[in-house]
RODO-2510 file (C-alpha; in nm, 4 decimals, decimal comma):
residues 514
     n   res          X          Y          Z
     1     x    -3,5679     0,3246    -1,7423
     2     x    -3,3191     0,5580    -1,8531
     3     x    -3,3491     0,8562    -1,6798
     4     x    -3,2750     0,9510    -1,2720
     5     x    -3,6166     1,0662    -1,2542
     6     x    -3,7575     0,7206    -1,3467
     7     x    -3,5242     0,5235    -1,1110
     8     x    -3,6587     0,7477    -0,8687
     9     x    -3,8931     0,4284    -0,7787
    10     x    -3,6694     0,1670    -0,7801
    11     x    -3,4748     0,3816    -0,5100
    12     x    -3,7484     0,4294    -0,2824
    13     x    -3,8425     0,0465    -0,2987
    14     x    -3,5208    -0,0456    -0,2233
    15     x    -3,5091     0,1734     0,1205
    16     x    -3,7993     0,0076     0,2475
    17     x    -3,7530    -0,3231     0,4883
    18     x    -4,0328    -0,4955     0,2965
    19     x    -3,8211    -0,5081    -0,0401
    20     x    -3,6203    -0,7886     0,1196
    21     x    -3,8411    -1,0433     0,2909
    22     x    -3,8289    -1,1904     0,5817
    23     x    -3,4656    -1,1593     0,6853
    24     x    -3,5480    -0,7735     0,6172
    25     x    -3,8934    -0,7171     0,7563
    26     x    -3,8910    -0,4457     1,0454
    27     x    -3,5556    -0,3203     1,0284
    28     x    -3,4317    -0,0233     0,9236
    29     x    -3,2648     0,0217     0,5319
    30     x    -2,9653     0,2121     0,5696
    31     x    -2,9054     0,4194     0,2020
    32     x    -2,5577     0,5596     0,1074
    33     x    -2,5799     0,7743    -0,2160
    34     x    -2,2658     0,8780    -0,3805
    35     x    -2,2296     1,0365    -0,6997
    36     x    -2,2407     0,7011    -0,8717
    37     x    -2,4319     0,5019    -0,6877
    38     x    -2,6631     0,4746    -0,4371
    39     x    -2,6085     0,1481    -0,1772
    40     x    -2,8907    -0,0259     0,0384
    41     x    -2,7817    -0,1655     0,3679
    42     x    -3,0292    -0,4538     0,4942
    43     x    -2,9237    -0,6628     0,7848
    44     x    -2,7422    -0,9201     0,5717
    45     x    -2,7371    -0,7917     0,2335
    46     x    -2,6588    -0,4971     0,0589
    47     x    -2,7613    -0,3929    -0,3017
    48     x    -2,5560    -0,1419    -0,4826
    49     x    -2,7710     0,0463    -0,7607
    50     x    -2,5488     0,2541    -1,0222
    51     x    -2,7311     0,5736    -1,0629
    52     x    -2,8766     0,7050    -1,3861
    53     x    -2,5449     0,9674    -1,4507
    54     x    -2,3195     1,0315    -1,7393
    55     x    -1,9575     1,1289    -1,6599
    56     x    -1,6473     1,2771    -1,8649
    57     x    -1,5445     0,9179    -1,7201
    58     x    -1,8224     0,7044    -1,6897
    59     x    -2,1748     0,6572    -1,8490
    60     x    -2,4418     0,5178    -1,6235
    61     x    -2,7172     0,6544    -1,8669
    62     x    -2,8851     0,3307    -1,9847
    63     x    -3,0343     0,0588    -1,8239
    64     x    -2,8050    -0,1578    -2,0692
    65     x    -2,4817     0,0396    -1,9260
    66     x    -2,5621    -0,0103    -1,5883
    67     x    -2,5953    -0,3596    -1,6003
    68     x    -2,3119    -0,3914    -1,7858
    69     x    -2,1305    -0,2028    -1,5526
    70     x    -2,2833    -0,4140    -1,2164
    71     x    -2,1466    -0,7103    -1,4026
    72     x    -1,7942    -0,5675    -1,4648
    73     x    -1,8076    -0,4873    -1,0859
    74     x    -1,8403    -0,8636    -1,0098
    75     x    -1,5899    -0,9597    -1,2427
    76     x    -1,3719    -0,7085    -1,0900
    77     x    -1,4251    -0,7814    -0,7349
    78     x    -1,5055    -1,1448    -0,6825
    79     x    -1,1538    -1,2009    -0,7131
    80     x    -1,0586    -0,9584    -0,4228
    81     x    -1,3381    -1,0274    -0,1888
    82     x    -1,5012    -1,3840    -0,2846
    83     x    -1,6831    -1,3613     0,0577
    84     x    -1,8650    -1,0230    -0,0599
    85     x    -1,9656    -1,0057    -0,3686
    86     x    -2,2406    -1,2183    -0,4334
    87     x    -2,3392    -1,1670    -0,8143
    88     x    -2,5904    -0,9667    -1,0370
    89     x    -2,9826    -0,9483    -0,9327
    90     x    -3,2097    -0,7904    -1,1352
    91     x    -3,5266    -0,5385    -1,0082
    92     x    -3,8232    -0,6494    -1,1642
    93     x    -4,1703    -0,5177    -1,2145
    94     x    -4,4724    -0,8432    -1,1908
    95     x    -4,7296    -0,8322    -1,3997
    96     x    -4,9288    -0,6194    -1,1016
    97     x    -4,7212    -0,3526    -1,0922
    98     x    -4,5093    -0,4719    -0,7992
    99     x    -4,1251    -0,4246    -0,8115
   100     x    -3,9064    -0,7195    -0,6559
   101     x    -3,5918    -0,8024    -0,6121
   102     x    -3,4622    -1,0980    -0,8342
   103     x    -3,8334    -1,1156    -0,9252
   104     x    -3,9933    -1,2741    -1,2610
   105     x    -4,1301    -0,9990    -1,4191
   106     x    -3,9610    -0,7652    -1,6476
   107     x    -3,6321    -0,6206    -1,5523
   108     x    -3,6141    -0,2281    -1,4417
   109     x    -3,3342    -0,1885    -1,3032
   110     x    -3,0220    -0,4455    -1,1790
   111     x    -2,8223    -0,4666    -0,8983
   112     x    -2,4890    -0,5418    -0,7262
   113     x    -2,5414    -0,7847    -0,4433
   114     x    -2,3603    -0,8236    -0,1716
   115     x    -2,2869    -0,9786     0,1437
   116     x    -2,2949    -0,7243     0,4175
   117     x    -2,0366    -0,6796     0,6551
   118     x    -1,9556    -0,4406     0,9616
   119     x    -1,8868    -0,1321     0,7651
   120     x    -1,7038     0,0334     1,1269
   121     x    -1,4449    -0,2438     1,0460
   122     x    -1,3374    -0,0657     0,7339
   123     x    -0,9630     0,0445     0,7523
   124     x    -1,0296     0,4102     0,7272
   125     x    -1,2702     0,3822     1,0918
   126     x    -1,0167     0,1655     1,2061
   127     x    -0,6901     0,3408     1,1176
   128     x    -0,5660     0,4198     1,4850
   129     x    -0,5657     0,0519     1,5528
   130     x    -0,3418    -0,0504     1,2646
   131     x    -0,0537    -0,2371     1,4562
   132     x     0,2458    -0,4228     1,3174
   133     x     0,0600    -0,7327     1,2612
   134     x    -0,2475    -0,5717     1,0673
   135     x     0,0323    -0,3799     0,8688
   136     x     0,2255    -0,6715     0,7391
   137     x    -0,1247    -0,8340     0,6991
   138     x    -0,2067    -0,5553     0,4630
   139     x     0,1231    -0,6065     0,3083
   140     x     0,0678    -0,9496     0,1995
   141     x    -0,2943    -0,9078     0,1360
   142     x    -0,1747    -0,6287    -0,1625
   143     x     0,0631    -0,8807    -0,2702
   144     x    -0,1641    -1,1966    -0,2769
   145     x    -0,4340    -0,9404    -0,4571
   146     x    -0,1583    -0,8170    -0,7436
   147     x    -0,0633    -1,1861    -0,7836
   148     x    -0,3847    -1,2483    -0,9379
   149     x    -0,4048    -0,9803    -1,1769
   150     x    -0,3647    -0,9392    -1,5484
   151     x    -0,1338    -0,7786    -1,7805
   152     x    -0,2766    -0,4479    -1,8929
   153     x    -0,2508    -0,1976    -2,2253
   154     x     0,0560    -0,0459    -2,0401
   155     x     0,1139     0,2176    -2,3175
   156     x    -0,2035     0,3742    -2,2771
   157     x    -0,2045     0,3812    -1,8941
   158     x     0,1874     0,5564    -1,9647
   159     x     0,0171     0,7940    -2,1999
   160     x    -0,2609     0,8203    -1,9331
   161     x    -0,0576     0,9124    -1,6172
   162     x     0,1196     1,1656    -1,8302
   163     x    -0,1960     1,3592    -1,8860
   164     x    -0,2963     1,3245    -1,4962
   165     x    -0,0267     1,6076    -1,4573
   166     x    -0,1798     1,8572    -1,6939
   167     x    -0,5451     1,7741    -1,5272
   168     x    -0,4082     1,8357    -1,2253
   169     x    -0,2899     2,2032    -1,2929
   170     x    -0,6113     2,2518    -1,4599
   171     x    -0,8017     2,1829    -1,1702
   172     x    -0,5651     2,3262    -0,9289
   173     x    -0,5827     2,6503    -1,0908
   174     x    -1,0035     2,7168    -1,0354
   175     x    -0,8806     2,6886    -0,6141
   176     x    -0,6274     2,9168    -0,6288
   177     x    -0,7082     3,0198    -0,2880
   178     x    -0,6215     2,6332    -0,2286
   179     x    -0,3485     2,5883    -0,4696
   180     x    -0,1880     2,9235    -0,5281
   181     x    -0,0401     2,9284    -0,8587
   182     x     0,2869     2,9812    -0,8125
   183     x     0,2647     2,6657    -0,6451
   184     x     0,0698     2,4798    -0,8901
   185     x     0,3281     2,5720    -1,1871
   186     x     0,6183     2,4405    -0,9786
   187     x     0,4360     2,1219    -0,8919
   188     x     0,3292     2,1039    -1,2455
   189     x     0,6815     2,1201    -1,3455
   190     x     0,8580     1,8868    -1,1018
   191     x     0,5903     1,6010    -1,1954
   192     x     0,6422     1,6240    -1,5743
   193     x     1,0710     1,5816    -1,5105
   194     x     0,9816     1,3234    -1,2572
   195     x     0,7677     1,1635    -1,5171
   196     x     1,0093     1,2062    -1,8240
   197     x     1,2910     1,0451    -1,6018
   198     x     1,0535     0,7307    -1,5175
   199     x     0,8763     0,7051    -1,8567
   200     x     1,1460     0,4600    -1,9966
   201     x     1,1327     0,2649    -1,6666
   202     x     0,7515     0,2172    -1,6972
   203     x     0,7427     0,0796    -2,0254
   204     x     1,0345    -0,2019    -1,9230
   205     x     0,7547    -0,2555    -1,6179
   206     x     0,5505    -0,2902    -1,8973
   207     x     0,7549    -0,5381    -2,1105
   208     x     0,7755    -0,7139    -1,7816
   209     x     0,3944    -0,7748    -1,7445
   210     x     0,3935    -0,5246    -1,4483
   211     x     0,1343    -0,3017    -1,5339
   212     x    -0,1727    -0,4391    -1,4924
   213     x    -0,5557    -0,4304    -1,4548
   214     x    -0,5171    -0,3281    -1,0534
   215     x    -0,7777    -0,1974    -0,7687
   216     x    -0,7293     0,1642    -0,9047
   217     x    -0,8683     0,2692    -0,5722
   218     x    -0,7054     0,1461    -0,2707
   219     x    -0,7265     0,3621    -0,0222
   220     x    -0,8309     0,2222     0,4049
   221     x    -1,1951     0,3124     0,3019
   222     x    -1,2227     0,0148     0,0338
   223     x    -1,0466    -0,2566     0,2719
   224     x    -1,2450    -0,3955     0,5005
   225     x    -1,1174    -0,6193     0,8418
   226     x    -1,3097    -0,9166     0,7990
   227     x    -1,2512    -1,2628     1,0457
   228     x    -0,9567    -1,0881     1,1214
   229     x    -0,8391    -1,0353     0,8318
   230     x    -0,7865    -0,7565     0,5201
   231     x    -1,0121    -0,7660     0,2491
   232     x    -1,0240    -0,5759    -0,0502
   233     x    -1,3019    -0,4692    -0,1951
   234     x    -1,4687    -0,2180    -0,4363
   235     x    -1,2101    -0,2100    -0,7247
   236     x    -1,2728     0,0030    -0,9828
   237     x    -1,4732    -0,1247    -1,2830
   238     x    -1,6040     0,2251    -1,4934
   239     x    -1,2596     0,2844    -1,6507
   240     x    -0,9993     0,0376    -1,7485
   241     x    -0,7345     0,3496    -1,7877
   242     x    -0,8377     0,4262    -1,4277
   243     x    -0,7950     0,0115    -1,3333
   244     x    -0,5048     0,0009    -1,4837
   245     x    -0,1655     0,0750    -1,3724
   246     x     0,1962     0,0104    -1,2375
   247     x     0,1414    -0,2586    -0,9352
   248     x     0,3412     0,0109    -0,7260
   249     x     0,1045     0,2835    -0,8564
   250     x    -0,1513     0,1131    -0,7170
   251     x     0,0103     0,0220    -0,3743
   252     x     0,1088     0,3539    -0,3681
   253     x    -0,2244     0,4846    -0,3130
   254     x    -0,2292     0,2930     0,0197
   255     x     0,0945     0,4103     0,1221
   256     x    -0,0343     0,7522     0,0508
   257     x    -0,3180     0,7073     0,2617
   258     x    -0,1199     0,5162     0,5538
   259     x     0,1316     0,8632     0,5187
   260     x    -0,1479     1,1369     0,5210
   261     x    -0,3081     1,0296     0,7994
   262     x    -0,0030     0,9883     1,0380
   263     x     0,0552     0,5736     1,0404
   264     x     0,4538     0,5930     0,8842
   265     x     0,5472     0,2637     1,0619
   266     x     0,2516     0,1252     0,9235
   267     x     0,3197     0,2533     0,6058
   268     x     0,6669     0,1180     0,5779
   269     x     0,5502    -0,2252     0,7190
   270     x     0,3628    -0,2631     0,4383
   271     x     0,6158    -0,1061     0,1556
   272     x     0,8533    -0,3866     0,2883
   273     x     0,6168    -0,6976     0,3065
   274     x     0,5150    -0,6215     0,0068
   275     x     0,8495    -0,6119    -0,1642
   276     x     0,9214    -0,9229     0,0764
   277     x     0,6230    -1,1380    -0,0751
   278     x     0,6774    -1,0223    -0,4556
   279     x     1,0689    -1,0737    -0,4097
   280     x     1,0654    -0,9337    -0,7965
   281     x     1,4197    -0,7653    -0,8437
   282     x     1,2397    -0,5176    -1,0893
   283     x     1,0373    -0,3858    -0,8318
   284     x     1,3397    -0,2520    -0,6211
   285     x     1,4305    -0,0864    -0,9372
   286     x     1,0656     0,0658    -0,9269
   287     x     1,1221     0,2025    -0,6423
   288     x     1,2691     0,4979    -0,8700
   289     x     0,8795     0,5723    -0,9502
   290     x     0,7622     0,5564    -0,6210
   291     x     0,7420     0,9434    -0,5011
   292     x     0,5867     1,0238    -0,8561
   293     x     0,3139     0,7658    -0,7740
   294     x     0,2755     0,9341    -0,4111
   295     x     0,2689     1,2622    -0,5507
   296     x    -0,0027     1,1821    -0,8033
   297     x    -0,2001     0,9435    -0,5556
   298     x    -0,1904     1,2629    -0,3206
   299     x    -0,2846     1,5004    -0,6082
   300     x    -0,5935     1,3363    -0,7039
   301     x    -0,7641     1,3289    -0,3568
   302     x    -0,6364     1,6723    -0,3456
   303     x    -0,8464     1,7257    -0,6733
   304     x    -1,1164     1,5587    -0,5349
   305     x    -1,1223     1,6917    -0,2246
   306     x    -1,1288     2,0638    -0,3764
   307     x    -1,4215     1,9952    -0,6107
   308     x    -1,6340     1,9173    -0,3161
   309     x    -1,6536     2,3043    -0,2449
   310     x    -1,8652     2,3146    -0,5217
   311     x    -2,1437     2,1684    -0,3321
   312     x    -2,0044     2,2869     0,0145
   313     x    -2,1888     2,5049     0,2424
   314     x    -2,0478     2,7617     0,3970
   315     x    -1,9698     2,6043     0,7135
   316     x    -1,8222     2,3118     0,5280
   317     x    -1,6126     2,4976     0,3060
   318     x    -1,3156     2,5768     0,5713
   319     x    -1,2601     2,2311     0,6309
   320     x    -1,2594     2,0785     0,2823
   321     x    -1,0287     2,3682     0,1881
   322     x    -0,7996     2,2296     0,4783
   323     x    -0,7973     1,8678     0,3606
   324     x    -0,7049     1,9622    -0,0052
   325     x    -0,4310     2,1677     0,1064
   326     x    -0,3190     1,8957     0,3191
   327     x    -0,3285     1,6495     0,0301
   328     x    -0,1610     1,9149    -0,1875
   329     x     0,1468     1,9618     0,0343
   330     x     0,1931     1,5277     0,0667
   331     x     0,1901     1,5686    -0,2888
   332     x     0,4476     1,8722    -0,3158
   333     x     0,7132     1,6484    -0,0463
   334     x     0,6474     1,3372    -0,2500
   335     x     0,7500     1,4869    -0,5697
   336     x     1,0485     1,6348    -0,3937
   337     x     1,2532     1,3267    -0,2389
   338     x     1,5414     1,3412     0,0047
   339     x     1,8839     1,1962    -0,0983
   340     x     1,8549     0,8182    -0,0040
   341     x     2,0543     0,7169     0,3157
   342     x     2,2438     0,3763     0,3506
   343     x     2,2384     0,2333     0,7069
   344     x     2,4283    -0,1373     0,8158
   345     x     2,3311    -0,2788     1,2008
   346     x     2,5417    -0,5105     1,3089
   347     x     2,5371    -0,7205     1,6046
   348     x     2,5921    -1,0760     1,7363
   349     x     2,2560    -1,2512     1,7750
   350     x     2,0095    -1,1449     2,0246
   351     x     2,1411    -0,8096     2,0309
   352     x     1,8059    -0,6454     1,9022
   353     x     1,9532    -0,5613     1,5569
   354     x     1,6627    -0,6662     1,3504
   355     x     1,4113    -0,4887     1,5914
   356     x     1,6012    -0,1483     1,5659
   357     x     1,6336    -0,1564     1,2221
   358     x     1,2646    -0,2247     1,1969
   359     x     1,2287     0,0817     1,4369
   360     x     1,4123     0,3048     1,2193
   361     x     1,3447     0,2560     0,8698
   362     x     1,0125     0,4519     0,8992
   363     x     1,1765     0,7699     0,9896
   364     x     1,4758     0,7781     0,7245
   365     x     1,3675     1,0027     0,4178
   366     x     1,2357     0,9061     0,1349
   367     x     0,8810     0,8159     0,1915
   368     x     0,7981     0,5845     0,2947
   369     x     1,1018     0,5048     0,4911
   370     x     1,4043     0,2360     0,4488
   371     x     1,3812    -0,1269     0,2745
   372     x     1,4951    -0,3520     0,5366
   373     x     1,7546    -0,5908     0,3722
   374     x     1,7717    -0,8699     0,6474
   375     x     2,0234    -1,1874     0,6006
   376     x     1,8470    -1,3964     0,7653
   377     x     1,5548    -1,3600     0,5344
   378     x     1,8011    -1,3346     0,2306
   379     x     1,9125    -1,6783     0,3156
   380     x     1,5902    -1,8610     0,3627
   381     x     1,4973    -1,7364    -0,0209
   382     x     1,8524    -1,8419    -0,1455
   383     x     1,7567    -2,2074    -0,0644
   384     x     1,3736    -2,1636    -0,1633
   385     x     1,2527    -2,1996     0,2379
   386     x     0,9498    -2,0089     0,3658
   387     x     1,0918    -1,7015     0,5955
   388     x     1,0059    -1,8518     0,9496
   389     x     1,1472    -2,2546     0,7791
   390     x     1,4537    -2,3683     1,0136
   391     x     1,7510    -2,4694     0,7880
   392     x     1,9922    -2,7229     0,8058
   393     x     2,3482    -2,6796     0,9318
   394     x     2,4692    -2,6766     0,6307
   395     x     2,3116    -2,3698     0,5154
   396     x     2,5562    -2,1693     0,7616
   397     x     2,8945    -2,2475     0,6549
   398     x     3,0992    -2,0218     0,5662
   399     x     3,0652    -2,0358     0,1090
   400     x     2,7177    -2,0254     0,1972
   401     x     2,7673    -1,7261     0,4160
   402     x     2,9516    -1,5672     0,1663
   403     x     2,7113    -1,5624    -0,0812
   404     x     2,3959    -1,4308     0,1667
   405     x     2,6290    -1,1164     0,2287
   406     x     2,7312    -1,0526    -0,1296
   407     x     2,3055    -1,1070    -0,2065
   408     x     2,2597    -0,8468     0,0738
   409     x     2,4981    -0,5201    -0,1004
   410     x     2,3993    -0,6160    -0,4173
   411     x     1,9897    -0,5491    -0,3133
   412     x     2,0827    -0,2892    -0,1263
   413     x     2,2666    -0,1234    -0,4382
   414     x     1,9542    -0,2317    -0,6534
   415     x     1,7624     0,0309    -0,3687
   416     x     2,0292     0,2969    -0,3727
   417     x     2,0491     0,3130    -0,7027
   418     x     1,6754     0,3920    -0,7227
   419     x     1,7323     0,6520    -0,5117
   420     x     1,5479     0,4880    -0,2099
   421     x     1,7097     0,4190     0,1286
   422     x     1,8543     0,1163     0,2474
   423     x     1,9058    -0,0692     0,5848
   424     x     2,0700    -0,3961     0,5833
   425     x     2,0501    -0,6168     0,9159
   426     x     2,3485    -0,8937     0,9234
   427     x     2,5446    -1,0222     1,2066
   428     x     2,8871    -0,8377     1,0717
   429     x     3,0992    -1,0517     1,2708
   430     x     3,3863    -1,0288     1,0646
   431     x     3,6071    -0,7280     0,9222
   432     x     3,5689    -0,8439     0,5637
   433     x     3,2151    -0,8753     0,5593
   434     x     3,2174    -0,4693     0,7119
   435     x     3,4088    -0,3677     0,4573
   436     x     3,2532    -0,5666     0,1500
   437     x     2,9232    -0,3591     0,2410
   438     x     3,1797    -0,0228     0,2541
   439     x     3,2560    -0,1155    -0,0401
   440     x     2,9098    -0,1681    -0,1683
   441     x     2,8086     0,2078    -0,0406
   442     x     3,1162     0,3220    -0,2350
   443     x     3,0037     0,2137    -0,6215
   444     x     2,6392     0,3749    -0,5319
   445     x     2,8307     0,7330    -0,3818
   446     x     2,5575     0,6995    -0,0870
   447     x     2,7941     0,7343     0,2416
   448     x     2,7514     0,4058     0,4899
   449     x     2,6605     0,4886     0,8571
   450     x     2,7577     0,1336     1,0854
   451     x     2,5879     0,0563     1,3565
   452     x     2,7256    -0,2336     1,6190
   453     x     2,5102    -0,2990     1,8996
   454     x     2,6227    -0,4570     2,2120
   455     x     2,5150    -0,6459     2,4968
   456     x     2,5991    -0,8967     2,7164
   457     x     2,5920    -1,2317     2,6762
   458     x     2,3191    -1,3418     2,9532
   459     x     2,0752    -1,0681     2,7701
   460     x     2,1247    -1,2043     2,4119
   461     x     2,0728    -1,5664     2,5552
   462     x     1,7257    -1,4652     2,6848
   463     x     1,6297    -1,2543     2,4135
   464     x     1,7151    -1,6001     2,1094
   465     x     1,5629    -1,8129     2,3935
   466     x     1,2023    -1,5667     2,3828
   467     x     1,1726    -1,5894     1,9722
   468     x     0,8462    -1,6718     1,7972
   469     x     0,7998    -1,7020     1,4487
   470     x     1,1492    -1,5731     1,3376
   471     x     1,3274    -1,5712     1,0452
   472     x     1,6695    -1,6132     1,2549
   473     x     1,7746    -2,0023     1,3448
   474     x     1,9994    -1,8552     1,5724
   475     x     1,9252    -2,0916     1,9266
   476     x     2,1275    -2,0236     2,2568
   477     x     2,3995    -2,2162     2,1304
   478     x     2,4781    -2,0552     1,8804
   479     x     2,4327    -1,7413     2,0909
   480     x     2,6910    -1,8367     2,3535
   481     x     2,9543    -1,9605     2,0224
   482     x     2,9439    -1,6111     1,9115
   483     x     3,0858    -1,5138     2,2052
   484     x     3,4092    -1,6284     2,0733
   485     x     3,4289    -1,4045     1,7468
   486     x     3,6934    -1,1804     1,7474
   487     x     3,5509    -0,8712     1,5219
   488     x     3,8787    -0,7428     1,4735
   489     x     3,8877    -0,3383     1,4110
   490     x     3,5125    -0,1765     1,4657
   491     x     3,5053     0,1198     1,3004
   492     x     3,1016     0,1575     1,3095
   493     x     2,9582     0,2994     1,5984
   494     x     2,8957     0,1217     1,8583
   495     x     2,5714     0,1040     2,0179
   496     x     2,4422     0,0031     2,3916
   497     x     2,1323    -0,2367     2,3370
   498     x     2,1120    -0,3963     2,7084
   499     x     1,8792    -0,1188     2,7687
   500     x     1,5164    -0,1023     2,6800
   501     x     1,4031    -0,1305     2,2859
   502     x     1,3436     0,3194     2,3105
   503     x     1,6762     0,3541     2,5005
   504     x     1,8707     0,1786     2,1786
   505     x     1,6285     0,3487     1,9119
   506     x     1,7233     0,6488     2,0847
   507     x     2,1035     0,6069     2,0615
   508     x     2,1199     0,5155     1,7705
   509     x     1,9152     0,8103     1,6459
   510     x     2,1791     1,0258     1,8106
   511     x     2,4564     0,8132     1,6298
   512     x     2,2743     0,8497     1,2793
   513     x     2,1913     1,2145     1,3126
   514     x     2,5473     1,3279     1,4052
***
């Protein structure tokens, strides 16, 4: 069977109840057909069927290919989404004519098999209802999914993503009611100097094992909320170019996604447990590669978007036009970053400082908002302890101090320097730490902006005595001893916290953008 029109039968079999026995019989078959593939949805089980096509990148043509390529999409995906993917079954025709699935006849076709989940709980249904939790969850899900990867051919994916840019212009320029040309040329342009100034920086990602056989397609639509929890699924298998890529590249995508669609908190949540759970140096450094990655990420489902008008009707055609510009103008801000900002809040504990600077790192330019550099967190990885592990005593005298602080400006150079934007969350008690983060600001020429918030005593006692799952030890002792400290000259701005968690996001907005 090497033909569409041949697999034409296999297709129809597979949309009727009967195909799967009794956990089938009498209810409905849903079928999803894609360019690619065409996906049976039984109550519990789903086959995925890659359909008889050929590709400039991908070649479904042979009965050989596609089961080659069904088991390259296990081997891809079991490791993402255990609970999904099931394995390889084969469509079979019995000696009297019947087909069956995973039957003893000959062979006519194979399948992907799945377990079948709620597809309304994919991320892209579901995207209004990302909170803080799910974001962080999605965070470390990326993270725990990148851990497990392989090293890839990282010259040929470098090679790869420099071509991207010339397909892109190439494509842009049959929409030019879309992409108006002089448009096109100048995004054309910026993305080859933003790629010759990151080339060198990719291959040392390379050299560091960093690019890697990733998901290649992680966007909300391809992770699915399952027992509460994000699951990847439906990696890319066709192309190991397209699979391949920077770690960040491939995060990126998600970002992208999180971005176009209005979810910035939710995007930065996840930039920053990411970074959190890696706690690789060299990705901060990355970080210098990041708006390159959205711009391309954006570019291709502008691309893709676009070519749908092919097959558009009318009434369709507005619409589709609409998305591509939309993806097309993420991609023309991406490729165009702001100057990175450098922001310190200070504050004795339980004055809200690590809440605020969570609250403002989504909005400070560039995309996707501020790395949160938080002492408290820097400490717990100086002496190997999980984020929300109480230390000892010990662990807060002063050396020890000294050297969480001097950790602190020297990540949040490591940002700068990339030309990302920093916030650093520390206590700031005393003049000389203030001025050894001044200092810091002053080797990376990005200007500091202090914040100090203040509050009364009786507030930041309630506020340490309501913590959950922190990564401050701070108790109500220690609270009511910093009471004591005398903070010498403030020269940052001082901020009101005893109001509500808006009223001091809202001040210090009006501080920042003075």
């Amino acid at each position: 069977m090497n033909d569409a029109a041949d697999q034409e039968e296999v297709l129809a079999f597979l949309g009727r109840p009967a195909a799967y026995g009794g956990a089938g019989t009498g209810e409905a078959v849903r079928r999803i057909d894609t360019h690619a593939a065409s996906v049976f949805l039984s109550r519990d089980r789903v086959l995925k069927v890659k359909r008889a096509v050929r590709f400039p990148f991908l070649d479904y043509s042979t009965l050989a290919k596609r089961k080659a390529a069904c088991e390259a999409e296990i081997a891809v995906n079991a490791p993402y989404a255990p609970e999904i993917y099931r394995g390889v079954v084969a469509i079979t025709r019995g000696s009297d004519g019947n087909l069956a699935i995973g039957g003893k006849g000959m062979p006519i076709e194979w399948a992907v098999e799945m377990h079948r989940f709620d597809e309304t709980r994919t991320l892209d249904h579901m995207a209004k209802d990302i909170d803080d939790a799910l974001a962080d969850a999605l965070g470390r899900a990326v993270a725990a999914a990148h851990a497990k990867t392989k090293a890839a051919n990282a010259e040929r994916w470098i090679e790869a993503l420099s071509s991207y840019i010339d397909e892109h212009f190439e494509a842009f320029k049959e929409h030019p009611e879309i992409f108006p040309p002089a448009e096109n040329e100048a995004f054309a342009k910026a993305g080859r100097t933003a790629y010759d100034r990151i080339v060198l920086l990719l291959r040392e990602r390379g050299r560091q094992g960093l690019i890697r056989h990733i998901h290649g397609d992680l966007h909300l639509g391809n992770i699915a909320l399952i027992d509460g929890r994000p699951v990847l699924f439906d990696a890319i298998e066709f192309s190991n170019i397209i699979a391949s890529g920077d770690v960040l590249y491939d995060l990126a995508f998600l970002l992208m996604d999180l971005l176009e669609r209005g979810l910035p908190k939710a995007a930065n949540i996840v930039l920053n447990r990411y970074l959190a759970e890696t706690r690789r140096a060299g990705d901060l450094d990355a970080l210098a590669a990041l708006p390159f990655f959205l711009a391309m990420r954006a570019a291709i489902r502008a691309k893709v978007t676009a070519a749908r008008m092919e097959r558009a009707t009318a009434s369709e055609r507005g619409e589709i036009a609409k998305s591509a510009r939309a993806y097309f103008e993420f991609a023309r801000r991406a490729i165009a970053p702001a100057p990175p900002k450098f922001i310190a809040v200070g504050g004795l504990s339980g004055s809200g400082k690590s809440r605020l600077a969570r609250d403002l790192a989504p909005d400070v330019a560039p995309m996707p908002g501020a790395v949160i550099v938080r002492s408290d967190v820097e400490r717990k990885a100086l002496f190997g302890a999980g984020e929300t592990e109480k230390l000892d005593a010990d662990a807060y005298g002063p050396a020890v101090t000294e050297r969480v602080y001097a950790a602190v400006a020297a990540k949040a150079i490591r940002i700068l320097a990339a030309g990302h934007s920093a916030i650093v969350d520390a206590v700031f008690a005393l003049p000389q730490e203030r001025v050894a983060i001044a200092e810091a600001a002053r080797t990376t020429n990005v200007p500091l902006q202090g914040l100090f918030l203040t509050v009364s005593l009786t507030t930041r006692i309630t506020r340490v005595g309501g913590r959950a799952n922190d990564a401050s030890d701070a108790d109500q002792s220690i609270a009511r001893s910093q009471e004591n400290y005398d903070l010498g000259r403030l020269e940052w701005a001082r901020i009101d916290a005893s109001g509500t968690v808006a009223d001091t996001l809202a001040r210090a907005k009006a501080v920042l953008s003075s």
